[in-house]
C-alpha positions in Angstrom: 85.4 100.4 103.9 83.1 102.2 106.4 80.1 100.9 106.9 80.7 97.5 105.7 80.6 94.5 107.7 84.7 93.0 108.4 86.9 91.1 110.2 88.7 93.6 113.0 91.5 93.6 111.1 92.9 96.8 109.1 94.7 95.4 105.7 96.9 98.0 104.0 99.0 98.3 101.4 101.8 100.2 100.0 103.1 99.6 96.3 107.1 100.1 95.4 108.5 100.0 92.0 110.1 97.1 92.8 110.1 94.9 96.5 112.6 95.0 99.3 114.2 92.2 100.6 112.7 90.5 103.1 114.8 90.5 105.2 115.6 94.2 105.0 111.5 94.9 104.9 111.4 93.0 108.5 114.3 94.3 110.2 113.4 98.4 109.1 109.8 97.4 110.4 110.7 96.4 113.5 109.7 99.1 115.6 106.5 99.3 114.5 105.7 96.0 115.8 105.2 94.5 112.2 106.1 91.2 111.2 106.2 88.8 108.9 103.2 87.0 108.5 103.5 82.9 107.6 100.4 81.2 106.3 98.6 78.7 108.5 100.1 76.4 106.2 101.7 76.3 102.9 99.1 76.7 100.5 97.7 79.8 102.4 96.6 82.5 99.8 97.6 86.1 99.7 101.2 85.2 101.5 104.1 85.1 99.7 101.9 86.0 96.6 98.7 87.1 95.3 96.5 84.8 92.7 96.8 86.4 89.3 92.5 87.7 88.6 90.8 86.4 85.6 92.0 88.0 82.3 95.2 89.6 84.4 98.8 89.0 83.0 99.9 85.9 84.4 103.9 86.6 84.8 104.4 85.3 88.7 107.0 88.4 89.6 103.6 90.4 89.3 101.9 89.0 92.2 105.3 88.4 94.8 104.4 90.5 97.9 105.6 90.8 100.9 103.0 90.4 104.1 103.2 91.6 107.7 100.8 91.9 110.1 101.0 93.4 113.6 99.3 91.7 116.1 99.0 94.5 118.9 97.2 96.6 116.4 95.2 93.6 114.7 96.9 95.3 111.0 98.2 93.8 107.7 100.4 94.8 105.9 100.4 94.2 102.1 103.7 94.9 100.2 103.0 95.0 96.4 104.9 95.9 92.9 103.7 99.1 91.9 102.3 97.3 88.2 100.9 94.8 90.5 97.3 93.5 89.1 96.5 92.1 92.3 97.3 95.3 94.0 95.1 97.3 91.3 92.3 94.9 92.0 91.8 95.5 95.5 91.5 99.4 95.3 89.5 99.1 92.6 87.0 96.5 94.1 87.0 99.0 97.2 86.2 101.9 94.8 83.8 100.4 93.4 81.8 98.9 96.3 81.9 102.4 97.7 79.8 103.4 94.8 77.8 100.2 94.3 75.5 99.9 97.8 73.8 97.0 96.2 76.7 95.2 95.7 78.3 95.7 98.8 75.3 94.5 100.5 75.3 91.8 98.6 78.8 91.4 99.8 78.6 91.9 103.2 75.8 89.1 103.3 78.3 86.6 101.8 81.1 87.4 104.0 78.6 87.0 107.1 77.8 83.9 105.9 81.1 82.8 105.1 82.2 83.9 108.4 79.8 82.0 110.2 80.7 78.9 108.0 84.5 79.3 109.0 84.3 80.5 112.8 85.3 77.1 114.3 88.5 77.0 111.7 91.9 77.0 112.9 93.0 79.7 109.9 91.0 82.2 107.7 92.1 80.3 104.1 89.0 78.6 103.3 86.8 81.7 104.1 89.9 83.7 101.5 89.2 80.9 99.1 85.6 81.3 99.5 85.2 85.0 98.9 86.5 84.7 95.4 83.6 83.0 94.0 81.7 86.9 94.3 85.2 88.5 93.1 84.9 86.1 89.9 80.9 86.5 90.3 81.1 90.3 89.6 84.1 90.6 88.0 83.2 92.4 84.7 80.6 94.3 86.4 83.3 96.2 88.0 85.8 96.2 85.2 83.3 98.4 83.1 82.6 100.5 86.2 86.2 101.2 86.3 86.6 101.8 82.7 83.9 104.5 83.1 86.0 106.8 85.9 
């Protein structure tokens, strides 16, 4: 989000109907210098699968992904279900950040501080872990926003 504060890494995402096999996934991204991405060990969030938001469907297919990331270019690369929750989620939290400069302030600040708190760690998963307490924070917040437009 421009403007805001972040890790100099690019996350995107793309949403299919259904996911490709990994397999299939890695080898057709190849060339692009994507890869799969492992967790820094196996209880890493956001991996193999997102964590369903409060008040989502629960059904686990919903939040499989697949994840790359490309190292040269410092990019993830988020492969979600088109009716993913999770994959909703995160446009919509961008959406409404864009629109909300006191919350993404606010936001920023935590992440700074979170950042700070996590820079001697080996991996990024407590910091992840960490961020969700503002996600949960302002949760319906931004669900009536969204509701709205």
């Amino acid at each position: 989000m421009p403007g805001l504060a972040a890790k100099p890494i690019i996350d995107l995402q793309v949403r299919m109907p259904s996911l490709p096999d990994l397999a299939d996934v890695a080898r057709r991204l190849a060339p692009t210098g994507f890869v799969p991405a492992h967790g820094a060990r196996p209880d890493s969030p956001g991996v193999y699968r997102d964590t369903p938001r409060p008040g989502d469907p629960t059904d686990d297919e919903l939040y499989t992904k697949r994840l790359f990331h490309d190292p040269r270019r410092a990019a993830i690369l988020h492969i979600r279900r088109l009716d993913s929750p999770f994959g909703r989620f995160v446009v919509t939290f961008r959406d409404w950040l864009r629109s909300n400069p006191e919350q993404a302030a606010r936001y920023e600040a935590i992440k700074r501080r979170l950042a700070e708190q996590h820079a001697e760690a080996s991996d990024y998963d407590d910091y992840t872990r960490a961020k969700s307490a503002f996600f949960n924070e302002t949760d319906g917040e931004m669900r009536a926003w969204a509701r709205g437009h």
